[in-house]
N, CA, C and O atoms as a DFTB+ gen file, in Angstrom:
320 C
 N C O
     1  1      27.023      15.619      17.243
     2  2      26.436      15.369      15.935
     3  2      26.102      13.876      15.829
     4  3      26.918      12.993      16.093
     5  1      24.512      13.599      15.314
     6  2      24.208      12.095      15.115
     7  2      25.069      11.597      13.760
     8  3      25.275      12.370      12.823
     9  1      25.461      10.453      13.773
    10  2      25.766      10.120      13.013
    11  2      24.870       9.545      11.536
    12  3      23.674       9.622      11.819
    13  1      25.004       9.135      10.432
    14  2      24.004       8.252       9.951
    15  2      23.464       7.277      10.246
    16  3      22.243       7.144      10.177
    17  1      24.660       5.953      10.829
    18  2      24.143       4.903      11.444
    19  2      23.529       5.253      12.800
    20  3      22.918       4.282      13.245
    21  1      23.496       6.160      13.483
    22  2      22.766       6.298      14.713
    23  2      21.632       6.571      14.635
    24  3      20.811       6.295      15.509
    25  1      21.363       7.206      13.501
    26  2      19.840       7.854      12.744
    27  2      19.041       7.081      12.558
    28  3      17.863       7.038      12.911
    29  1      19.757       6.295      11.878
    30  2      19.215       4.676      11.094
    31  2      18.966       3.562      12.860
    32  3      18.318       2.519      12.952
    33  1      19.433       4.002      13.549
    34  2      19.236       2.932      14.690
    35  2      17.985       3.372      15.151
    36  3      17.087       2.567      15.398
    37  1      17.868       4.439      15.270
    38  2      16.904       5.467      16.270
    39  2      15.554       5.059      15.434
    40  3      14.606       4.513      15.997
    41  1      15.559       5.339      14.192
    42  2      14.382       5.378      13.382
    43  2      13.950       3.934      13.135
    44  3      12.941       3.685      12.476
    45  1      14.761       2.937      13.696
    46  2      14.059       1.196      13.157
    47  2      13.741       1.460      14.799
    48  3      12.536       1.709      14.774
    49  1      13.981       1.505      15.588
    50  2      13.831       1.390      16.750
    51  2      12.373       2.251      17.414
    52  3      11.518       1.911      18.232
    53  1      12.595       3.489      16.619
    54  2      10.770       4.002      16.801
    55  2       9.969       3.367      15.793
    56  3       8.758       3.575      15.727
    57  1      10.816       2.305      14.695
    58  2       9.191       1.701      13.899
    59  2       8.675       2.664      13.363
    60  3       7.480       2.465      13.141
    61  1       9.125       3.870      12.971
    62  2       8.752       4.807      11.646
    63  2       8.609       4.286      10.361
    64  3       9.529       3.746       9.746
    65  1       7.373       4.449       9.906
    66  2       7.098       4.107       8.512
    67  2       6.489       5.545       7.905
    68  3       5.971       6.350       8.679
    69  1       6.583       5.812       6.496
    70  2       5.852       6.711       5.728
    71  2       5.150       6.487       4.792
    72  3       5.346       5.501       4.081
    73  1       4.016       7.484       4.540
    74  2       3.075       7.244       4.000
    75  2       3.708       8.088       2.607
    76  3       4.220       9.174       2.878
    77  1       3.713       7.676       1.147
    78  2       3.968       9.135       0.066
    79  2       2.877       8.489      -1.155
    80  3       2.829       7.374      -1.674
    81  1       1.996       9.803      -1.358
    82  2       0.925       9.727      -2.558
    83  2       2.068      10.108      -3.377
    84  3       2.961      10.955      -3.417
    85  1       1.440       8.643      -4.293
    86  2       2.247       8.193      -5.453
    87  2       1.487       8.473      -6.921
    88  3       0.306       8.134      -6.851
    89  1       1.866       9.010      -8.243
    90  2       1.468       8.416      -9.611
    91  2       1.680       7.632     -10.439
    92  3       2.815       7.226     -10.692
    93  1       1.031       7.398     -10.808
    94  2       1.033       5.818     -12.039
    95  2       1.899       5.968     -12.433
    96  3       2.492       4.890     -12.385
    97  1       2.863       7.139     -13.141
    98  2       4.893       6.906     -13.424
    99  2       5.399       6.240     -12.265
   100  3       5.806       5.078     -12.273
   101  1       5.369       6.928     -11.353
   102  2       6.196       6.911     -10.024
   103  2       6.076       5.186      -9.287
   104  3       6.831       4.473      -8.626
   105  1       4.598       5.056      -9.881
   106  2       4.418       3.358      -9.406
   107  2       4.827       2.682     -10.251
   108  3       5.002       1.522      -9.879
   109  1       5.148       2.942     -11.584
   110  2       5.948       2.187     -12.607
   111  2       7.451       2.206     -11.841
   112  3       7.784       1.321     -11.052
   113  1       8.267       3.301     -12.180
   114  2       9.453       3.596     -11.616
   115  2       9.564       2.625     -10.619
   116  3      10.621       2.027     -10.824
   117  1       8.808       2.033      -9.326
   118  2       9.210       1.544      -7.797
   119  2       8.939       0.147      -8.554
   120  3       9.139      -0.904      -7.945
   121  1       8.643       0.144      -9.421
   122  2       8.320      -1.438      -9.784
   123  2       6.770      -2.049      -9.281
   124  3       6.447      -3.236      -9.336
   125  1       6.179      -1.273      -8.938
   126  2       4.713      -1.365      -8.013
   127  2       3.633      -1.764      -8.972
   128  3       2.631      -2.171      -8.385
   129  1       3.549      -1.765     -10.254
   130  2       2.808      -1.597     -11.859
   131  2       3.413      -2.409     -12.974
   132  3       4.456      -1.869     -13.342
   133  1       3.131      -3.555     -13.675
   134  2       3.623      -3.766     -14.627
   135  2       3.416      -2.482     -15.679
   136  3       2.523      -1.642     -15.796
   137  1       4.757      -2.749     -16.439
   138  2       4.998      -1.342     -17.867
   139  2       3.282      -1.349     -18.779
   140  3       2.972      -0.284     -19.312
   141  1       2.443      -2.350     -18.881
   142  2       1.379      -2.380     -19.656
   143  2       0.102      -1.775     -18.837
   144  3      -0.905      -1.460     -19.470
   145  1       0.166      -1.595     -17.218
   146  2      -0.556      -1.324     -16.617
   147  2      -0.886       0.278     -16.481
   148  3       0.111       0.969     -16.270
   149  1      -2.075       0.935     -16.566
   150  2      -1.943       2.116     -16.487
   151  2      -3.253       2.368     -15.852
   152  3      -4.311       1.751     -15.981
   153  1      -2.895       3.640     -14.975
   154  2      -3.946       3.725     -14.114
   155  2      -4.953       4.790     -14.578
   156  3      -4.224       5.776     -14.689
   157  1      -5.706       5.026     -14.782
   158  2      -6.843       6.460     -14.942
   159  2      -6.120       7.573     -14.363
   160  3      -5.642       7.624     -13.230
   161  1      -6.083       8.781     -15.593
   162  2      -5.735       9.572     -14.759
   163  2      -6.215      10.520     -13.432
   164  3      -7.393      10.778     -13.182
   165  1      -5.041      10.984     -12.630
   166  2      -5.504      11.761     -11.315
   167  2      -5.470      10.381     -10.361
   168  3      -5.323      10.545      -9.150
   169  1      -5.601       9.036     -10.890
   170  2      -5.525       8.410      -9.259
   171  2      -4.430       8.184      -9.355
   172  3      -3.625       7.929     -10.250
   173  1      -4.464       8.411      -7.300
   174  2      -3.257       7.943      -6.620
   175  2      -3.220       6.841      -5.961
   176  3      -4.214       6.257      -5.529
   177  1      -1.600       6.340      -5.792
   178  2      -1.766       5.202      -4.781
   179  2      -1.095       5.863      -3.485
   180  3      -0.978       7.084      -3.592
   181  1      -0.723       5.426      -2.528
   182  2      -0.372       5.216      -1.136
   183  2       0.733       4.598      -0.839
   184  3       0.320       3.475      -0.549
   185  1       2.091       4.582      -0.693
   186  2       2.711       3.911      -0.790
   187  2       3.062       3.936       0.130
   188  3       3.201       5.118       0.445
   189  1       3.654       2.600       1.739
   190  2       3.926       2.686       2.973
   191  2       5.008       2.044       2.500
   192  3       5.023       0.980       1.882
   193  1       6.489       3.162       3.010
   194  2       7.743       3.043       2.562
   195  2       8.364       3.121       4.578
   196  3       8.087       3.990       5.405
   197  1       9.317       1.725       4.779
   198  2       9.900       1.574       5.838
   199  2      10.533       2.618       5.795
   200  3      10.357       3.442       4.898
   201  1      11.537       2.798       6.932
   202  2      12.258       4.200       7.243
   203  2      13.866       4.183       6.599
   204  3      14.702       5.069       6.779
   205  1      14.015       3.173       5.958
   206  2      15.187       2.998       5.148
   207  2      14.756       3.401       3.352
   208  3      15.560       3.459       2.422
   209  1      13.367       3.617       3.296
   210  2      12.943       3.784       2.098
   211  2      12.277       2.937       0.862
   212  3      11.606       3.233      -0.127
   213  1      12.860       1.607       1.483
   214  2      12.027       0.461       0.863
   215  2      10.697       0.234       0.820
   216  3      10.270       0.426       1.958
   217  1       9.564      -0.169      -0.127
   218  2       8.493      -0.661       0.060
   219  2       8.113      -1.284       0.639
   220  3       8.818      -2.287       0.751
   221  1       6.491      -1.313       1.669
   222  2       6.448      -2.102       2.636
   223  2       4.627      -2.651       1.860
   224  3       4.073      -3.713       2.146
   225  1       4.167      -1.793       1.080
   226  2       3.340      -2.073       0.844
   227  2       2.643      -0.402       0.108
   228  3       3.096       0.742       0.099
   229  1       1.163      -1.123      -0.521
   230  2       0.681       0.335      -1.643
   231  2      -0.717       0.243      -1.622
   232  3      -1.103      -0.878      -1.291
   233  1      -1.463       0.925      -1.827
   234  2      -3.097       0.880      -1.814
   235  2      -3.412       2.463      -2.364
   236  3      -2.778       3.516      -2.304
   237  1      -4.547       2.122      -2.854
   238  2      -5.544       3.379      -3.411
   239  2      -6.396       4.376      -2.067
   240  3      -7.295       5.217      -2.079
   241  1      -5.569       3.757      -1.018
   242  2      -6.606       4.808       0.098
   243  2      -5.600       5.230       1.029
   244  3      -5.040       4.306       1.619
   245  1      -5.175       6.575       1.353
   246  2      -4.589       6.788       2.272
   247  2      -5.398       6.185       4.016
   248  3      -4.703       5.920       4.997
   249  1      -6.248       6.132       4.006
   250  2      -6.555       5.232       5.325
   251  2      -6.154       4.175       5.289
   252  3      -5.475       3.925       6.285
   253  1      -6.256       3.171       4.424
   254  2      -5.838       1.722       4.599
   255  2      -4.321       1.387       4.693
   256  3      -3.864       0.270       4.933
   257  1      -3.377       2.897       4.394
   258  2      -1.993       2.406       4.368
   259  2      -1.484       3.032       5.937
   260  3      -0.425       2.750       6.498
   261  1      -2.456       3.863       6.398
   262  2      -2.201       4.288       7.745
   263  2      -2.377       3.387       8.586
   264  3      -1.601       3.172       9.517
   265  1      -3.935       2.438       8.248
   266  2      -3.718       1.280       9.568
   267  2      -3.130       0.100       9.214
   268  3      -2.829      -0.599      10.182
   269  1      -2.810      -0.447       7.893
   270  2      -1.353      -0.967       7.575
   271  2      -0.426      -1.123       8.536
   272  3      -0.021      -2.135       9.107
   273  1      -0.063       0.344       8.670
   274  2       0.859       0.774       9.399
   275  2       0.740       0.429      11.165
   276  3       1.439      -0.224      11.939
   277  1      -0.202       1.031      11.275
   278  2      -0.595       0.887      12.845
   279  2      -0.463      -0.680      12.978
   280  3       0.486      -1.245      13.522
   281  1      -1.481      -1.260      12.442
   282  2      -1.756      -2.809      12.793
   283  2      -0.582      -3.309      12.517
   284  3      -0.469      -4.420      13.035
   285  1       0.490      -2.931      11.839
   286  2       2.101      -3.714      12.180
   287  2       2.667      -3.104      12.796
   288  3       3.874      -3.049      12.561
   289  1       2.104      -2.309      13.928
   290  2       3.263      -1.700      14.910
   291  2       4.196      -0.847      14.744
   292  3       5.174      -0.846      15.492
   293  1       4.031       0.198      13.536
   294  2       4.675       1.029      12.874
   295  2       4.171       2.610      13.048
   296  3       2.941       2.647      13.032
   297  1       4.625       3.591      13.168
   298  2       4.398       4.592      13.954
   299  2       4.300       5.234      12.053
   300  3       5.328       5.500      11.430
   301  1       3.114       5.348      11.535
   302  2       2.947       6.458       9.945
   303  2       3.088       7.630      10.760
   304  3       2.852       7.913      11.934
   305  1       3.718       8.437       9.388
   306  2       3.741      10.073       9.455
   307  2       3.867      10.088       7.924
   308  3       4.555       9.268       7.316
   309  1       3.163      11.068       7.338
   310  2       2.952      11.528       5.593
   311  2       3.932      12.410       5.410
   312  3       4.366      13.351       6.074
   313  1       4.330      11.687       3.870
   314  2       5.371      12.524       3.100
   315  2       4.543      12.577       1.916
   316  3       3.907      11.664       1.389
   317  1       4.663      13.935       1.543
   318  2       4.517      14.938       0.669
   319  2       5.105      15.113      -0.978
   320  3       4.854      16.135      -1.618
């Protein structure tokens, strides 16, 4: 059985990052939006979250957070 910290070794070590379509709550909530900011509804952002879950960065295009990703050497896969 892996442990947690072994999980956590494995996954900085493949440079896994994720991609998760976000809403204007949800970008409030991460702190990504000041509280006065509000987006039109139906758009999304992109949010490229390291493999510990932290923010690494956010954009309005799922392409631009994929090569984000790539161009820092980070292996994206999309969460849902």
């Amino acid at each position: 059985m892996v442990t947690e910290i072994e999980l956590g070794a494995e996954l900085e070590k493949a440079r896994i990052a994720y991609i998760k379509p976000t809403d204007s709550e949800e970008a409030h909530r991460l702190g990504l939006l000041p509280q006065n900011v509000e987006l039109p509804g139906g758009t999304k952002l992109y949010v490229l979250h390291a493999f510990d879950g932290s923010v690494l960065g956010f954009t309005d295009a799922y392409d631009t957070a994929y090569g984000a990703a790539v161009q820092n050497e980070l292996t994206p896969v999309s969460l849902h």
